[in-house]
DRENTORDO-92467 format. One record per residue (C-alpha): residue number from 1; chain; x, y, z. Coordinates in steps of 0.5 Angstrom, whole numbers. Last residue first. Layout:
BEGIN
num/chaine/px/py/pz
NUM/A/X/Y/Z $
...
***
This chain:
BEGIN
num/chaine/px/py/pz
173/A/163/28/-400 $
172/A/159/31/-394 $
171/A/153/29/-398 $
170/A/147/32/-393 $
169/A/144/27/-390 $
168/A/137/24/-389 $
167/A/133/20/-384 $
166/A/130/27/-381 $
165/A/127/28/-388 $
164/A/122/22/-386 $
163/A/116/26/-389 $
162/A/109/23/-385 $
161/A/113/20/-380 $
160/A/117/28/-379 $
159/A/111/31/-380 $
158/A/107/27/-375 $
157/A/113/28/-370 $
156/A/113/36/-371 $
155/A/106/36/-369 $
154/A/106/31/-363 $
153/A/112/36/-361 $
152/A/109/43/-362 $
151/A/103/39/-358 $
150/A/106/37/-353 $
149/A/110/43/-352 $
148/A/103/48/-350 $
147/A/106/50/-345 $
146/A/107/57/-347 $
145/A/103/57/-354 $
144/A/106/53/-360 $
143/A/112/54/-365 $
142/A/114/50/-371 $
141/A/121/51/-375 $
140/A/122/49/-381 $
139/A/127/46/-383 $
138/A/133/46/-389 $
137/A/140/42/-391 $
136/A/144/44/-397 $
135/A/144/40/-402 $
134/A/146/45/-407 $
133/A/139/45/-410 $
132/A/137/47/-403 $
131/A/135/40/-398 $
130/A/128/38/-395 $
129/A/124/40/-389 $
128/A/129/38/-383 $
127/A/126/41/-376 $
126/A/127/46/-371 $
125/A/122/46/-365 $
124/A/119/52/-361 $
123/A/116/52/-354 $
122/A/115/59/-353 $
121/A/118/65/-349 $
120/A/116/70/-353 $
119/A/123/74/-353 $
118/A/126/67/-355 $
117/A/122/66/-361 $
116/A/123/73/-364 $
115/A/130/70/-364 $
114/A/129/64/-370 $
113/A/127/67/-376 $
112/A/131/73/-376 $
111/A/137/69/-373 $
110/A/140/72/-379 $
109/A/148/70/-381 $
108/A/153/75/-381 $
107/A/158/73/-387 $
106/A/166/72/-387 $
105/A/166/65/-383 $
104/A/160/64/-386 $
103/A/163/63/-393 $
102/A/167/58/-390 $
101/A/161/54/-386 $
100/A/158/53/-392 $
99/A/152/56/-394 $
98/A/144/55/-391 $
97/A/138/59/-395 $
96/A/136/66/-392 $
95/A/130/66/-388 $
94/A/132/60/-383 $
93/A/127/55/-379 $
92/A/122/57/-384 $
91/A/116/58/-381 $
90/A/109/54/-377 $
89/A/105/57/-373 $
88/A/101/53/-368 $
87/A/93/53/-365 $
86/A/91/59/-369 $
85/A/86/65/-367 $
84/A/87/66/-359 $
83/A/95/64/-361 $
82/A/96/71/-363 $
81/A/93/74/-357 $
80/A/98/70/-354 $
79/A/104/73/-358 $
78/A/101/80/-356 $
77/A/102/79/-348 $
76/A/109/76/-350 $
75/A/111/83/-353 $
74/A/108/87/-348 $
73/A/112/84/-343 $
72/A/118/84/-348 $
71/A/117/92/-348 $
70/A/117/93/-341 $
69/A/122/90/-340 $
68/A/126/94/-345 $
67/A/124/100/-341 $
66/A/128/97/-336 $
65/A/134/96/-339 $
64/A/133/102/-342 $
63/A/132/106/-335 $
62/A/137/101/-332 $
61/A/144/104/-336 $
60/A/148/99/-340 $
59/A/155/100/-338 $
58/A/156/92/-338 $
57/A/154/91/-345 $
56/A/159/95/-347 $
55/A/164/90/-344 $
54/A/160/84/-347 $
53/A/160/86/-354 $
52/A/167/89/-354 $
51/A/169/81/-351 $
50/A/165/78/-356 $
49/A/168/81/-361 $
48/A/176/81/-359 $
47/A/175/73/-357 $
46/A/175/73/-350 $
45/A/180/70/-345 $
44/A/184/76/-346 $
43/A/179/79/-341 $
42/A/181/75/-335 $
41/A/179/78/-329 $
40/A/173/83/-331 $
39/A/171/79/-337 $
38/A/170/72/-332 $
37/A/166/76/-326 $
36/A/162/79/-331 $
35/A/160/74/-336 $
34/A/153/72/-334 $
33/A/151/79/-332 $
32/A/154/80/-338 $
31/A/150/76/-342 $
30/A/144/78/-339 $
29/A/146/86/-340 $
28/A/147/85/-346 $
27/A/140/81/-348 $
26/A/136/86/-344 $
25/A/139/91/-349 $
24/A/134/92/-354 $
23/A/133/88/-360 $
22/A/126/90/-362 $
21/A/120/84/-362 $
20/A/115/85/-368 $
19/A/109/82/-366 $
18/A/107/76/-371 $
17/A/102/77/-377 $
16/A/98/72/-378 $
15/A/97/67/-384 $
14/A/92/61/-385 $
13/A/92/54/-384 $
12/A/87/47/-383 $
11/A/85/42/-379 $
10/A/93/39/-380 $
9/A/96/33/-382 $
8/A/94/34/-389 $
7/A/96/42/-390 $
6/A/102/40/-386 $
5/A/104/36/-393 $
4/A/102/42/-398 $
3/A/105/47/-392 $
2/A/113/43/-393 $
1/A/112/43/-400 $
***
């Protein structure tokens, strides 16, 4: 429903494929850059998971880190290739449909949608689109190339004119 409505406000849509972004350790390393002098003075202060994360991340050696910097830099070189046939993207802002926050206390959830878009380092903006069938809410997130924030934003603002599922909420009850 929501690419019937952007078909409208926009010259026309067409798939393309994404560069794939592999995980690599340089996301470890930043965090543990960040965390170092607190985890290493105060570790009990971390919630068991994250402290093992960023205490493993703290013995990442320079040859993949740097291995991986090559990588996001190609990856960037590619999403701007992208952009050479498109001038936005557009996609859910979540592959999978939203639950309850009980359920996600013991269920992982995919930031597959959303984290390749911090490894090419573009403006992206998540949206309301609509609700599930459990009235649940849902977006959609628009991407645009590096510096190209304007556009990404007049886009999600000729949407959200053209829908109003930013005015709604979901029953709390």
């Amino acid at each position: 429903t929501a690419l019937t409505v952007l078909a409208k406000l926009t010259a026309g849509m067409t798939d393309v494929t994404l560069p794939a972004v592999s995980g690599g350790p340089i996301m470890g390393a930043e965090a543990y850059a960040y965390h170092a002098q607190w985890i290493t003075k105060t570790p009990e202060l971390y919630q068991p998971p994250v402290r093992a994360a960023l205490q493993n991340a703290g013995n990442i050696k320079a040859e993949p880190y740097v291995r991986a910097l090559r990588d996001l830099a190609k990856v960037r070189r590619d999403i701007r290739n992208v952009f050479s046939s498109v001038d936005l993207l557009v996609l859910p802002t979540m592959a999978d449909p939203p639950f309850k926050i009980e359920t996600g206390l013991t269920r992982n959830v995919s930031a597959r949608n959303t984290s390749p878009f911090d490894a090419y380092g573009i403006p992206t903006i998540s949206i309301p689109c609509g609700f599930t069938s459990a009235g649940l809410p849902i977006g959609i997130q628009i991407a645009g190339a590096a510096w190209e924030e304007t556009s990404v934003l007049a886009l999600a603002h000729a949407y959200e004119q053209a829908t109003g599922w930013h005015t709604r909420h979901p029953n709390l009850g």
